[in-house]
C-alpha positions in Angstrom: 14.6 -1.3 204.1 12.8 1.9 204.7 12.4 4.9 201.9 15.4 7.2 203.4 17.7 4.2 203.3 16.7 3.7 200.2 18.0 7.2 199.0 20.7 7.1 201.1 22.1 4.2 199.5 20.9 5.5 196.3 23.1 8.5 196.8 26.1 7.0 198.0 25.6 5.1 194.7 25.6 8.2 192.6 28.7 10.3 194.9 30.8 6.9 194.5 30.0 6.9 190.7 30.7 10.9 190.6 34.3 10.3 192.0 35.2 7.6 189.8 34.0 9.6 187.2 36.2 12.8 187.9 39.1 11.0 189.3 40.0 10.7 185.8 41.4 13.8 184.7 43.5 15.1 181.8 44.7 13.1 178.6 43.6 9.5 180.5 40.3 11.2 180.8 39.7 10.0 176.5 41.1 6.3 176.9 37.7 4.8 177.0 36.8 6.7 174.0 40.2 6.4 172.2 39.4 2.3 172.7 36.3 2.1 172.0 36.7 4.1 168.8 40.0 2.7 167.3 39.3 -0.7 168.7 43.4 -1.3 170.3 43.9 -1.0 173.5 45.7 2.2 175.1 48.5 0.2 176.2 49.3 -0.7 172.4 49.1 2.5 171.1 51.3 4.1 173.8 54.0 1.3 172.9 53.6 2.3 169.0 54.6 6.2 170.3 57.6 4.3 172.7 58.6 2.5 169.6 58.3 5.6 166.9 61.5 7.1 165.5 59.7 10.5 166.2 60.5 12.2 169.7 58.7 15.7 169.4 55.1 16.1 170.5 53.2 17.5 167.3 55.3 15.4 165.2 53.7 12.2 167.1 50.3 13.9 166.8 50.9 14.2 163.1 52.2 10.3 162.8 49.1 9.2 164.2 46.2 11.1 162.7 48.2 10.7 159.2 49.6 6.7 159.8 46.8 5.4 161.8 43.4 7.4 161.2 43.5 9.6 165.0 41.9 12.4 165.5 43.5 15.6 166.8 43.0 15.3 170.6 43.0 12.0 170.4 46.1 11.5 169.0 47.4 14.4 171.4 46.4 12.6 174.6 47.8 9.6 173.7 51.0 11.5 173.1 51.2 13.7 175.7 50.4 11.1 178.4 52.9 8.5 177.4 55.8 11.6 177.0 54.7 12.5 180.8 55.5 9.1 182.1 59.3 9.7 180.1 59.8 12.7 182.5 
C-alpha cells in the first residue's frame, strides 16, 4: 500500500465517521449520554413517558428530573422525542 492510499483510506475513515457522527441530530443526538449516565436503556425510559399519567411536555420534564434523578435536557429530549413519534 503506498502513502497516499494510505491517507486516502485514512480519510474516508474520518468523512465516514464525521457522517455518522452528524447524522444524529436533535433530541436522539443525547441517547448515548442519557444511557451511559442513567444506566437504562432509551427504549425503557421512552416506555415510562408512554406509560405516565402526565401528557404535557414540561410536566414530563418535571416527572423525570423530580421521580427519576434527570437532568433538564436530558429529561427534555427524552420527552420531546417520544411525544414526536405520537404526532
Amino acid at each position: 500500500m503506498t502513502t497516499a492510499t494510505v491517507k486516502t483510506t485514512a480519510a474516508k475513515t474520518a468523512e465516514t465517521a464525521a457522517a455518522k457522527t452528524a447524522a444524529v441530530k436533535g433530541p436522539a443526538a443525547y441517547f448515548p449520554s442519557i444511557e451511559k449516565k442513567y444506566g437504562r436503556p432509551v427504549e425503557e425510559w421512552k416506555e415510562l413517558i408512554r406509560t405516565s399519567p402526565l401528557t404535557r411536555h414540561m410536566e414530563l420534564v418535571a416527572w423525570l428530573k423530580a421521580e427519576h434523578g434527570l437532568g433538564h435536557g436530558h429529561a427534555n429530549a427524552l420527552v420531546a422525542h417520544t411525544l414526536a413519534e405520537r404526532a
